[in-house]
C-alpha positions in Angstrom: 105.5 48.5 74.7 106.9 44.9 75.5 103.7 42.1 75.4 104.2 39.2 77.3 102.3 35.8 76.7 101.6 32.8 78.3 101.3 29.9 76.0 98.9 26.8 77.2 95.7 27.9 77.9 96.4 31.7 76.7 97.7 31.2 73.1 96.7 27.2 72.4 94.9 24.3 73.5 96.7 21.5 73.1 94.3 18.3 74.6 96.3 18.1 77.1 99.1 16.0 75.5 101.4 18.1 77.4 100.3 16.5 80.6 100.1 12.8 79.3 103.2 13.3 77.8 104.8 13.8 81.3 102.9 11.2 82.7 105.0 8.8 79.9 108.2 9.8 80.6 107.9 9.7 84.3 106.6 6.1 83.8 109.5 5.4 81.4 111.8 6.6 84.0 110.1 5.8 87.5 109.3 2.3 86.1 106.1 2.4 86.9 102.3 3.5 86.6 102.5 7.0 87.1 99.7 10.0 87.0 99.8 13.8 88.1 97.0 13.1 90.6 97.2 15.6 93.3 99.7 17.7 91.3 99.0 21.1 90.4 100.3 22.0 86.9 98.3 25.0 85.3 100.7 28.1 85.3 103.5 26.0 87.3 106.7 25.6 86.0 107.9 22.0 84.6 111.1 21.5 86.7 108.7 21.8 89.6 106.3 19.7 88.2 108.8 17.3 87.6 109.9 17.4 90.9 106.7 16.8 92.6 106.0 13.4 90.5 109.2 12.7 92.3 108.6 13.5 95.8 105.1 11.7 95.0 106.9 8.2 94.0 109.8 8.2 96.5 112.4 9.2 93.9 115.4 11.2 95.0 115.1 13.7 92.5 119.0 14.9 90.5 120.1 17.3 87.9 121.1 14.3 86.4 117.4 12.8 86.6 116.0 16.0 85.8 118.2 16.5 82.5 117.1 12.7 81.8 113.2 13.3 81.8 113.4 17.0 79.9 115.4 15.0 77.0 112.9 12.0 77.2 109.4 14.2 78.1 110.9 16.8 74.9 111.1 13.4 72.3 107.7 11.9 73.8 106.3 15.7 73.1 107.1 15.8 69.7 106.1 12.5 69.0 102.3 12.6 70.5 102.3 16.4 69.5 101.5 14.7 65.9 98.9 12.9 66.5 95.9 15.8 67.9 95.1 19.0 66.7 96.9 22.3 68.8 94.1 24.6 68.5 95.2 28.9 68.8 92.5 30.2 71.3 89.9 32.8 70.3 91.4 36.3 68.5 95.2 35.3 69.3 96.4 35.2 65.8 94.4 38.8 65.2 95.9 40.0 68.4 99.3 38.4 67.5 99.2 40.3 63.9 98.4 43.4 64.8 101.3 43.8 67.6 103.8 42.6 64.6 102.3 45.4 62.5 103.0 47.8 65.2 106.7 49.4 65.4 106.4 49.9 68.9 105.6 46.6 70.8 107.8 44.2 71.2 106.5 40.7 71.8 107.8 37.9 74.4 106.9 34.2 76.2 107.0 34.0 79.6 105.9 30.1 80.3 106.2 27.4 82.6 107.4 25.3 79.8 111.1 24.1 78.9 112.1 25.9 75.8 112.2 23.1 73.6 108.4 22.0 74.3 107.3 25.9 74.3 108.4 25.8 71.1 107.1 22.4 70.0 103.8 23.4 71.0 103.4 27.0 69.3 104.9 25.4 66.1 102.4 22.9 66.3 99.9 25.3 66.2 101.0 27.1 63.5 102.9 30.0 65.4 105.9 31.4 64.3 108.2 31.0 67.9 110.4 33.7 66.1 108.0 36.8 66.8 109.1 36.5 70.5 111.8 38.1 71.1 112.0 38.5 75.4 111.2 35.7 76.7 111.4 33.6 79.9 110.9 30.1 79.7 110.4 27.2 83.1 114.3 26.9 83.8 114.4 30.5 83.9 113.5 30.4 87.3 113.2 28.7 90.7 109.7 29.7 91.0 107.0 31.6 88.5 107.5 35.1 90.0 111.3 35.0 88.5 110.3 34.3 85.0 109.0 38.2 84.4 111.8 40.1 85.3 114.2 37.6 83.1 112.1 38.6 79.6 111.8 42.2 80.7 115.6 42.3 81.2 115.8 41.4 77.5 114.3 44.2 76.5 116.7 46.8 75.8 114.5 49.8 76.5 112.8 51.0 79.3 108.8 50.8 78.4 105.5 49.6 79.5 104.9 45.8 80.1 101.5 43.9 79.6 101.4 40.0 80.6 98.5 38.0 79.5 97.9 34.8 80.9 95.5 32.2 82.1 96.1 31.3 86.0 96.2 33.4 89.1 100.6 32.4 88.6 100.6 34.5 85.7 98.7 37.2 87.5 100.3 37.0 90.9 104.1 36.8 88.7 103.0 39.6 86.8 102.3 41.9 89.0 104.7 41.4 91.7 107.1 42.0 88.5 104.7 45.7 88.2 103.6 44.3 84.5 99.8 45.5 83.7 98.1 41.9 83.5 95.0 40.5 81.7 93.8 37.3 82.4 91.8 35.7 80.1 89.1 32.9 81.3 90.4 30.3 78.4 92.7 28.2 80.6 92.7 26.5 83.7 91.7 29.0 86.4 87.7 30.1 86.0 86.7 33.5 85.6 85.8 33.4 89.9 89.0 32.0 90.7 90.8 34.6 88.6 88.7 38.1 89.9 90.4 36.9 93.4 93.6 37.4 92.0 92.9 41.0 91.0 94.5 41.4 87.0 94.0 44.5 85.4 92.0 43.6 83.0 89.6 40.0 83.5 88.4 38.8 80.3 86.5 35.7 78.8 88.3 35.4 75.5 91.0 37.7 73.6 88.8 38.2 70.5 88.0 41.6 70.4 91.5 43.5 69.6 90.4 46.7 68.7 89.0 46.8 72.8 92.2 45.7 74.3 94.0 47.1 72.2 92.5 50.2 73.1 92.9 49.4 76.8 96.7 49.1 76.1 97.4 52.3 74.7 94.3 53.8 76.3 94.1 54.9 72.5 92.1 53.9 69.2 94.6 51.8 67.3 93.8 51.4 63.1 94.3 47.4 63.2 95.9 46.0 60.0 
């Protein structure tokens, strides 16, 4: 069984210092006020996120430019990353324990972050990145439906794939990838706004394992 987890708004909640951290480095580079007004970002990928701030400001946008801001939005990160608490959502850390304990799931990120914040972020909530394994991160892709098949391809084995995530991208990416998906109501898209999507499984929390658990394997599991 191969798990696959969004991270913001699925795993943690960060205050959204993700976001305003951006915002900074766009400013620092754009030389100017800047703000993601008018930008989507839940469940989007950063390159495109990026990208839009540029269209937005009349900036010609470059691999050059881009490399520029993920070096400079990666250091702001990990400086205002220090100063607020990155909460781990409701029955993640149970949920994330009892898949270690189990021989046969293999655990992975698929995220619209750049590595390098991903990983910012779940250490700053106390989450070992190491227990991911097949993983797709933003620059994976050109869009959010290639991020899927590029951690299931890291997977040596042929198995079953569950993707939990937040927005109606993880649920749209996930399915069209033929992952099982649960979307859980903790993140940006509402529990209405999610149904329309059609997951699998539509939940308001992660914090009863045992239950999806159960739903996985369509078996009891003895948790740890």
């Amino acid at each position: 069984m191969l798990i696959l987890f969004d991270i913001d708004g699925t795993m943690i909640s960060s205050e959204g210092v993700g976001v305003r951290s951006i915002v900074e480095a766009a400013e620092q580079l754009l030389g100017q006020t800047c703000s993601l007004d008018g930008i989507s970002v839940g469940g989007r990928l950063d390159p495109l996120i990026w990208n839009d701030v540029c269209e937005k400001y009349g900036k010609e946008n470059s691999t050059q430019l881009h490399d520029e801001f993920q070096r400079l939005y990666t250091d702001i990160l990990r400086k205002n990353i220090e100063s607020i608490t990155v909460k781990v959502l409701p029955g993640i850390r149970r949920l994330l324990d009892a898949c270690v304990a189990m021989d046969n799931v293999t655990m992975g990120v698929v995220t619209g972050n750049y590595e390098e914040t991903g990983t910012i972020k779940l250490r700053a909530a106390g989450i070992n990145p190491a227990m991911f394994v097949a993983n797709a991160w933003g620059t994976d892709g050109a869009v959010r439906d290639d991020l899927p098949p590029v951690a299931i391809g890291q997977h040596q084995k042929e198995v079953s794939v569950i993707l939990i995530g937040d927005t109606v991208h993880d649920v749209t990416s996930g399915k069209s990838a033929g992952c099982r998906v649960i979307a859980v109501c903790t993140g940006s898209d509402d529990h209405a706004t999610l149904a329309q999507s059609k997951p699998d499984l539509l939940l308001d929390n992660l914090e009863d394992t045992k239950a999806i658990l159960h739903w996985i394997f369509n078996t009891q599991i003895q948790l740890p």
